[in-house]
N, C-alpha and C positions, 0 to 999 in steps of 0.2 A: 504494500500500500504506500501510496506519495505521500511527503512530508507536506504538512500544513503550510508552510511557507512556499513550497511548491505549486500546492492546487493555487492559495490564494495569488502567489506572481500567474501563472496561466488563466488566473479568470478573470484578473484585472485587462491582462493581453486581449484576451478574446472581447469582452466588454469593449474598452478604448476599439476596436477594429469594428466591432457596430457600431460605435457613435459615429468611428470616420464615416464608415459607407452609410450611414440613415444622412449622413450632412453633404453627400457627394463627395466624399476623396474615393479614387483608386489607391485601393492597400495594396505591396508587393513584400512578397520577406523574405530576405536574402538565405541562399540554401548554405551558407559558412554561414560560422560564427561571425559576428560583428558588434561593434559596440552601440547598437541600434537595433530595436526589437523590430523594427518595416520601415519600410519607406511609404508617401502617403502625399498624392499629385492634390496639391489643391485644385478646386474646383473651380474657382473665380480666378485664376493664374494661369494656371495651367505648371505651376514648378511643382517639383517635385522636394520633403524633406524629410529628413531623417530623423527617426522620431522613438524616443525609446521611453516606454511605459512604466510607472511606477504604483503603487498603493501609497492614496495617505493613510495615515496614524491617525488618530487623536491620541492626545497627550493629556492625560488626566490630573498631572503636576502643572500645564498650564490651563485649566478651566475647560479643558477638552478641545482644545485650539488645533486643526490641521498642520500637520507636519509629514511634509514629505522629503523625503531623504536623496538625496541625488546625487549619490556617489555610485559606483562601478563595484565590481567584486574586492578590488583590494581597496578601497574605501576613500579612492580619489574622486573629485569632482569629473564629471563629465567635461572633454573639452568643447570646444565651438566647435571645433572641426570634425569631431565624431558627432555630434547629436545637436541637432536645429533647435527643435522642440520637445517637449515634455509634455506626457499625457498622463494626468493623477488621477486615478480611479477610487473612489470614497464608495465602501460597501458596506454601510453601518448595517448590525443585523435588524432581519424586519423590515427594511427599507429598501426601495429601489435603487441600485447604484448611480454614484454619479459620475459626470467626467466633466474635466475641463482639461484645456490645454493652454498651452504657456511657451514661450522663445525660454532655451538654455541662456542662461545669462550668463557662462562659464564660469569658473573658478566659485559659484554660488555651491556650497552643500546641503543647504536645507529650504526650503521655500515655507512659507508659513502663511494663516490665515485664521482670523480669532475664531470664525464661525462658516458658513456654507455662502451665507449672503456676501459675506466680504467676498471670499473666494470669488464666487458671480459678478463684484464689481470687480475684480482685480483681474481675472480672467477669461478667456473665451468659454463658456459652459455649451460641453455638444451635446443634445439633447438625443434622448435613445430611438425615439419617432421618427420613422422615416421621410422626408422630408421629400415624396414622391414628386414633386412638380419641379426640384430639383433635375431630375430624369427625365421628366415630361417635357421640360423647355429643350433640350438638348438634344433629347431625340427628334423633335420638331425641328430642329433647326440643321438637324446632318440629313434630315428627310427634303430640305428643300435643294 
């Protein structure tokens, strides 16, 4: 049977990869290791970034405040060069997860946010609903 920390990094993966494609990105995952869990074509752009997933925390020493950790396996920050962005998946039990995404700011280890609502002013929040008309314009428009 998989370690707890294991299912929970894979279901935070799998989640963050719904919110992209309900919001229109193309998800791709690289078949090597990489220091980047997919890459993921914005939809309004058309660029492509590098995008590697995390779980927030609450922290119950700071009033249950989100905290996500953004370091790599040996406990360095992620650089700019390896990873664009960041996708924080919040699965409080009971509750429907959530996602927001964020620009790597490099050399940053921890990103923090008092409650859910800040998180939503301070970041992009992808919502898990398929966002069909997203699809719908697109395909109309490679149709003409």
């Amino acid at each position: 049977m998989a370690h707890l920390t294991e299912v929970v990094g894979k279901y935070s993966e799998v989640v963050a990869e719904l919110a992209l494609l309900a919001n229109g990105y193309a998800v791709s995952r690289p078949q090597l290791a990489q220091p980047y869990d997919f890459k993921a074509e914005d939809p309004l752009n058309g660029r492509e970034y590098k995008v590697q997933v995390k779980t927030f925390r609450r922290r119950p020493d700071r009033k249950n405040e989100l905290v996500l950790y953004a370091t790599n396996g040996k406990g360095e920050p992620y650089d700019r060069s390896d990873v664009d962005y960041f996708i924080g998946v919040l699965g409080d039990p009971g509750e429907m997860p959530r996602v927001w995404m964020f620009e790597n700011e490099g050399n940053q280890r921890e990103y923090w946010a008092k409650s859910t609502n800040r998180a939503s002013k301070r970041w992009v929040e992808l919502p898990l609903s398929l966002n069909r008309e997203l699809y719908e314009v697109k395909n109309e428009a490679e149709a003409v």
